[in-house]
N, CA, C and O atoms as a CHARMM CRD file, in Angstrom:
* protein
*
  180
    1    1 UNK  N     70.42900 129.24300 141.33100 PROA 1      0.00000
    2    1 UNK  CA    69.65100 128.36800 140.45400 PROA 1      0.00000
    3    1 UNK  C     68.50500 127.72900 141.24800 PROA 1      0.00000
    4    1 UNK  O     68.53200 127.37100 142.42500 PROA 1      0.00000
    5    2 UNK  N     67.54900 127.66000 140.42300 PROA 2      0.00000
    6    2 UNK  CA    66.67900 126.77600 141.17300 PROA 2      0.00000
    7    2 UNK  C     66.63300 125.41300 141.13000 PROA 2      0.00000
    8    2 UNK  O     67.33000 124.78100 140.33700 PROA 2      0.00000
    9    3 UNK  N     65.75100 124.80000 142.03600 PROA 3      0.00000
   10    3 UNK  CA    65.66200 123.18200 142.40900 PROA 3      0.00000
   11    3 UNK  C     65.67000 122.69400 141.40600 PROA 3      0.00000
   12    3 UNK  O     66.83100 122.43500 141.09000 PROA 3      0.00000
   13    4 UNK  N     64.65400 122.27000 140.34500 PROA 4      0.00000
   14    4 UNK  CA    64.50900 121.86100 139.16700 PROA 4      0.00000
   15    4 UNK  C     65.57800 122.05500 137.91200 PROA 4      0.00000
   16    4 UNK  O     66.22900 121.23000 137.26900 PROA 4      0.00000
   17    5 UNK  N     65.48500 123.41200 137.84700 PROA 5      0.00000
   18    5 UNK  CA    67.12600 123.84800 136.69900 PROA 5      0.00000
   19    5 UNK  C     68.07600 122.56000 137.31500 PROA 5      0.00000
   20    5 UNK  O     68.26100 121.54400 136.64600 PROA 5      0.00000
   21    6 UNK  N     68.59000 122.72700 138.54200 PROA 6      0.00000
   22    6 UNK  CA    69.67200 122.01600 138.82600 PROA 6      0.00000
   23    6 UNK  C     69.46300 120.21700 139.12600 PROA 6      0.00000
   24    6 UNK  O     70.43100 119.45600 139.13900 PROA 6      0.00000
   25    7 UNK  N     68.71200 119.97500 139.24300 PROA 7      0.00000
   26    7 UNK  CA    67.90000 118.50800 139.41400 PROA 7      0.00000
   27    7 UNK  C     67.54600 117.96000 138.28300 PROA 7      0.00000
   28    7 UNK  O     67.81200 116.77800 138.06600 PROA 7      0.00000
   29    8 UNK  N     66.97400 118.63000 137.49800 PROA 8      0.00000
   30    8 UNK  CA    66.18600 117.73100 136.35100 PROA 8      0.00000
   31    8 UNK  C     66.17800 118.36200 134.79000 PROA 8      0.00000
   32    8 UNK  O     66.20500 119.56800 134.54500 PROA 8      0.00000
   33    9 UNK  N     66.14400 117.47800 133.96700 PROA 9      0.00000
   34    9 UNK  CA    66.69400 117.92600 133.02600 PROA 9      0.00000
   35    9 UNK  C     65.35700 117.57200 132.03500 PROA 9      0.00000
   36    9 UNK  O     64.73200 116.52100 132.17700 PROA 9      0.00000
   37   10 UNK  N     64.91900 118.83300 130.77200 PROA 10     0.00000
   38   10 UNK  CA    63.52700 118.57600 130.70400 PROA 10     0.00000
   39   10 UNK  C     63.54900 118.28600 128.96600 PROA 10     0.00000
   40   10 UNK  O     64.39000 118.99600 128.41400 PROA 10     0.00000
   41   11 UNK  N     62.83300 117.44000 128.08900 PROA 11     0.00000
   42   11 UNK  CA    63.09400 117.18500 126.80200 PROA 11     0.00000
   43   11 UNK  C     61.73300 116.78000 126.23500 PROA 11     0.00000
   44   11 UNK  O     60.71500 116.89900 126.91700 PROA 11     0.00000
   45   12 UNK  N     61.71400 116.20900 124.75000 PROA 12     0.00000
   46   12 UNK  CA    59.95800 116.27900 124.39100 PROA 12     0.00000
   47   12 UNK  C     59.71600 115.31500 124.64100 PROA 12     0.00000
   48   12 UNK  O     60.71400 114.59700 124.71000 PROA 12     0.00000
   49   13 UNK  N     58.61100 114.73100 124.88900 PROA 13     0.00000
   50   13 UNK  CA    58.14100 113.21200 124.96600 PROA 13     0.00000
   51   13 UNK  C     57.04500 113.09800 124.06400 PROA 13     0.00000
   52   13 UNK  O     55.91300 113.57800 124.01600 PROA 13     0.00000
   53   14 UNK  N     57.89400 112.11300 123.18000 PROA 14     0.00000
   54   14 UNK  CA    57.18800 111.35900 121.95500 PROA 14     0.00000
   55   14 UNK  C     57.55300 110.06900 122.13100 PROA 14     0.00000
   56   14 UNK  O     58.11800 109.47600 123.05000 PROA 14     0.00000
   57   15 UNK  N     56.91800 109.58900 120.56600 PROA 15     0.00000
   58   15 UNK  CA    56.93900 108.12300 120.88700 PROA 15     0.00000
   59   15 UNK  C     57.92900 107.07800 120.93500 PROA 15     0.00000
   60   15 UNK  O     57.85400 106.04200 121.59600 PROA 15     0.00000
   61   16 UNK  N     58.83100 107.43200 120.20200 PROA 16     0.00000
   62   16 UNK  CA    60.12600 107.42700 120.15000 PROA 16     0.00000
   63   16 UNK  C     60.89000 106.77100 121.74400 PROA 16     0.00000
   64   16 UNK  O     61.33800 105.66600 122.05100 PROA 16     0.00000
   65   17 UNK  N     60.72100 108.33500 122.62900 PROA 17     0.00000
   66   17 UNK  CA    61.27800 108.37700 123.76200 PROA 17     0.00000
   67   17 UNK  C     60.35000 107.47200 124.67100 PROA 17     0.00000
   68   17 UNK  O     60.95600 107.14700 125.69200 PROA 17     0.00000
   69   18 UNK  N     59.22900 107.03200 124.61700 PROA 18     0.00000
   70   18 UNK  CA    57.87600 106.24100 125.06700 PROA 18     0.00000
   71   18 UNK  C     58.41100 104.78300 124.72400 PROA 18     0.00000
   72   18 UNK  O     58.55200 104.11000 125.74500 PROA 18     0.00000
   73   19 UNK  N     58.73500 104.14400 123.58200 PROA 19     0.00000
   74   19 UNK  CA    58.99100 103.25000 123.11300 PROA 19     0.00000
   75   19 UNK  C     60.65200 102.69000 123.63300 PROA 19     0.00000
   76   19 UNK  O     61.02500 101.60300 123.19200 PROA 19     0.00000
   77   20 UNK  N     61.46600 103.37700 124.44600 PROA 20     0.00000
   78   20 UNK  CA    62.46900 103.46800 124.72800 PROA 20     0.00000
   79   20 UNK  C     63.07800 103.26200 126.37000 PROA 20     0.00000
   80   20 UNK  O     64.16600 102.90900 126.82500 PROA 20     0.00000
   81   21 UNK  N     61.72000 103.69400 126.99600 PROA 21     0.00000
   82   21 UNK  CA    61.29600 104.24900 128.65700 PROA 21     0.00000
   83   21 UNK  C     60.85200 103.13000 129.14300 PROA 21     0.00000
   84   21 UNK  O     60.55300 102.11400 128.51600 PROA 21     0.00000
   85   22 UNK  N     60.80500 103.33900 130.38100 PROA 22     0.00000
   86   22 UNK  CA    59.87000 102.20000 131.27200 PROA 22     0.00000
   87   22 UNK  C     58.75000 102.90100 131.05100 PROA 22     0.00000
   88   22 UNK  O     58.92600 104.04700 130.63900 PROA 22     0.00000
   89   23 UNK  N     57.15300 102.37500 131.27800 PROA 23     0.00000
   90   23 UNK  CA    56.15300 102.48200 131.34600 PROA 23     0.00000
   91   23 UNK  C     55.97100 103.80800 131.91800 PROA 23     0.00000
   92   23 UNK  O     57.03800 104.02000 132.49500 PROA 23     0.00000
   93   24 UNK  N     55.11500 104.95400 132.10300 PROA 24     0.00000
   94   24 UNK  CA    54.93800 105.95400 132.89500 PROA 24     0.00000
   95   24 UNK  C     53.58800 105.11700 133.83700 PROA 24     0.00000
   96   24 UNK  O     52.61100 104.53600 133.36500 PROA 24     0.00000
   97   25 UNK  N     53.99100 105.32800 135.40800 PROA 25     0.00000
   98   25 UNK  CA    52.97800 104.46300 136.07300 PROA 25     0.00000
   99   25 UNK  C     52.83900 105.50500 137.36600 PROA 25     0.00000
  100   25 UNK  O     53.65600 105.75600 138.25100 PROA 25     0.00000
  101   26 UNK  N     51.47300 106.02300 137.13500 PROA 26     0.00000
  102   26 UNK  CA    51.90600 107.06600 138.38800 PROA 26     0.00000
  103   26 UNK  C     50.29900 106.67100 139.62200 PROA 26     0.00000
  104   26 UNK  O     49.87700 107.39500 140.52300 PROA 26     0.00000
  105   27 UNK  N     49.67200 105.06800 139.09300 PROA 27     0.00000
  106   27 UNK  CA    48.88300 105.50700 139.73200 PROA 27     0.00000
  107   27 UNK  C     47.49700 105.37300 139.55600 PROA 27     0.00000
  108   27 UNK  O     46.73300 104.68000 140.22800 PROA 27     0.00000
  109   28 UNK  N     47.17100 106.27200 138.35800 PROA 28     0.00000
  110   28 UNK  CA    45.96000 106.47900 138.19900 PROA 28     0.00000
  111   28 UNK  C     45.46300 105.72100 136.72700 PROA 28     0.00000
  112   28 UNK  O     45.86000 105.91600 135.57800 PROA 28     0.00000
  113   29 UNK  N     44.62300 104.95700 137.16200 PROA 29     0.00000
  114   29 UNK  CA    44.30900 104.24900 135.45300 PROA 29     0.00000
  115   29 UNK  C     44.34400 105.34800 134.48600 PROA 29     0.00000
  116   29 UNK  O     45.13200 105.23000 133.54700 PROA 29     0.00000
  117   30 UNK  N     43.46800 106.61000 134.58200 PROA 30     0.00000
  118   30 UNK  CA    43.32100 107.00000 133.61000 PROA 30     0.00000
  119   30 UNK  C     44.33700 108.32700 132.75700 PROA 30     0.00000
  120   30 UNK  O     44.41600 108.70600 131.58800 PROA 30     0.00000
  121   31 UNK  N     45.17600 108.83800 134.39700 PROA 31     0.00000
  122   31 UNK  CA    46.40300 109.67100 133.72500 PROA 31     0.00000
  123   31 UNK  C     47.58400 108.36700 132.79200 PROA 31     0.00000
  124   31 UNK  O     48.40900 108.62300 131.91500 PROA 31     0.00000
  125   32 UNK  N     47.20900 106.89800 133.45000 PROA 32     0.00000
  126   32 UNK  CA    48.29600 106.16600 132.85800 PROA 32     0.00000
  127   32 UNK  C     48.05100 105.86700 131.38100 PROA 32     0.00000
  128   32 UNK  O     48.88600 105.92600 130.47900 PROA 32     0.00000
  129   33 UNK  N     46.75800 105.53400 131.29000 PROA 33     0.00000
  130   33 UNK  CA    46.28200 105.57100 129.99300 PROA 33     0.00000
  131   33 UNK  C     46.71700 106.96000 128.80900 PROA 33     0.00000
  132   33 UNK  O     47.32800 106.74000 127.76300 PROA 33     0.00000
  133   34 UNK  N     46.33100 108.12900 129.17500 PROA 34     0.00000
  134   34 UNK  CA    46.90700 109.10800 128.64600 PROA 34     0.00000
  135   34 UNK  C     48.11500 109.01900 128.23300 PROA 34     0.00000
  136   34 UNK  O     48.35100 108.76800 127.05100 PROA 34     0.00000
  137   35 UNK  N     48.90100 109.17300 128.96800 PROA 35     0.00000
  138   35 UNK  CA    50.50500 109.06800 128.62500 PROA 35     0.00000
  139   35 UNK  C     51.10800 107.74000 127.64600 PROA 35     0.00000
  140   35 UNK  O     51.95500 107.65800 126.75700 PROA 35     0.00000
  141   36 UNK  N     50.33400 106.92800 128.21400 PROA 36     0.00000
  142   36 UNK  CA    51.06900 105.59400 127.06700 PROA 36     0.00000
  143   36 UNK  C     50.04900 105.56400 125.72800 PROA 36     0.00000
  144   36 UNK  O     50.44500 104.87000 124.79200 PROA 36     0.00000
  145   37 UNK  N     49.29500 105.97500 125.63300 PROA 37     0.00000
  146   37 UNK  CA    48.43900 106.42800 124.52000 PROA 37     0.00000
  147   37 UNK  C     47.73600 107.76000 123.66200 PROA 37     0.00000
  148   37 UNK  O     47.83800 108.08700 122.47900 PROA 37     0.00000
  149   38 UNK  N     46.96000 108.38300 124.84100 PROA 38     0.00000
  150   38 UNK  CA    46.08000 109.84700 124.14300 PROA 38     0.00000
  151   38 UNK  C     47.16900 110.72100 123.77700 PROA 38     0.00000
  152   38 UNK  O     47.20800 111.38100 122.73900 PROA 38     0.00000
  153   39 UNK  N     48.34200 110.68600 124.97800 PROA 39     0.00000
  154   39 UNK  CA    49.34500 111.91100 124.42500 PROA 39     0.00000
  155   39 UNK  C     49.77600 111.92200 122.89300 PROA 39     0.00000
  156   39 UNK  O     49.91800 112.88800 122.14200 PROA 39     0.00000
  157   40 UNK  N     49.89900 110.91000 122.71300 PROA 40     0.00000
  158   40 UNK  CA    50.35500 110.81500 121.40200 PROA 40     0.00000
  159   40 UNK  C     49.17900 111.51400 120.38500 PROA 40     0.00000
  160   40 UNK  O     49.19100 112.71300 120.10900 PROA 40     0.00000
  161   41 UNK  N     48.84400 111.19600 120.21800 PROA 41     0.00000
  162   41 UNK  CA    47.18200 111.51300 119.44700 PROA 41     0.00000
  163   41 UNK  C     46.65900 112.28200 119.80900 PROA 41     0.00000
  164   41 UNK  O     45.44000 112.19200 119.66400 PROA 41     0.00000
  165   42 UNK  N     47.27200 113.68700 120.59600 PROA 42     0.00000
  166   42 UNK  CA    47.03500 114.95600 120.50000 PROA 42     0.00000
  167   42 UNK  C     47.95300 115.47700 119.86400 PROA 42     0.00000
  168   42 UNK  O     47.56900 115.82900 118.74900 PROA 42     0.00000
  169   43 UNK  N     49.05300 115.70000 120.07600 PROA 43     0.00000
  170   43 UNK  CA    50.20600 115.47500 119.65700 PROA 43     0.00000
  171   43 UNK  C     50.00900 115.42900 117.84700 PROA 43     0.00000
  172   43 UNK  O     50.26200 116.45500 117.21600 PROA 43     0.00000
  173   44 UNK  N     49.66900 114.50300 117.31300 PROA 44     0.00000
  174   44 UNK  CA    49.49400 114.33000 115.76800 PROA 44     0.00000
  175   44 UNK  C     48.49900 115.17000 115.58600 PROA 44     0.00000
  176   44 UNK  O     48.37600 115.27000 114.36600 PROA 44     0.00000
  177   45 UNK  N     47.52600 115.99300 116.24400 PROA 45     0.00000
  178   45 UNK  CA    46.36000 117.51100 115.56100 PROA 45     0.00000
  179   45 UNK  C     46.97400 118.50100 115.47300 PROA 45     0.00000
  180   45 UNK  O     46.43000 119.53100 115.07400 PROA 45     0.00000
């Protein structure tokens, strides 16, 4: 198996699961912005 298969376990991220989570904070203003916002609203096209 590989690293990941056996390490991490992978599912959808919506808002739901966003509203539920700690913040995604990786850093960068503008990937952080994405994730707690734009994702979503691609997501709904």
């Amino acid at each position: 198996m590989s690293f990941l298969q056996d390490q991490c376990s992978f599912g959808f991220y919506n808002r739901e699961k966003a509203d539920t989570s700690k913040p995604f904070r990786c850093g960068d203003d503008d990937l952080d912005e994405f994730f707690t916002n734009d994702a979503f609203l691609q997501s709904d096209e």
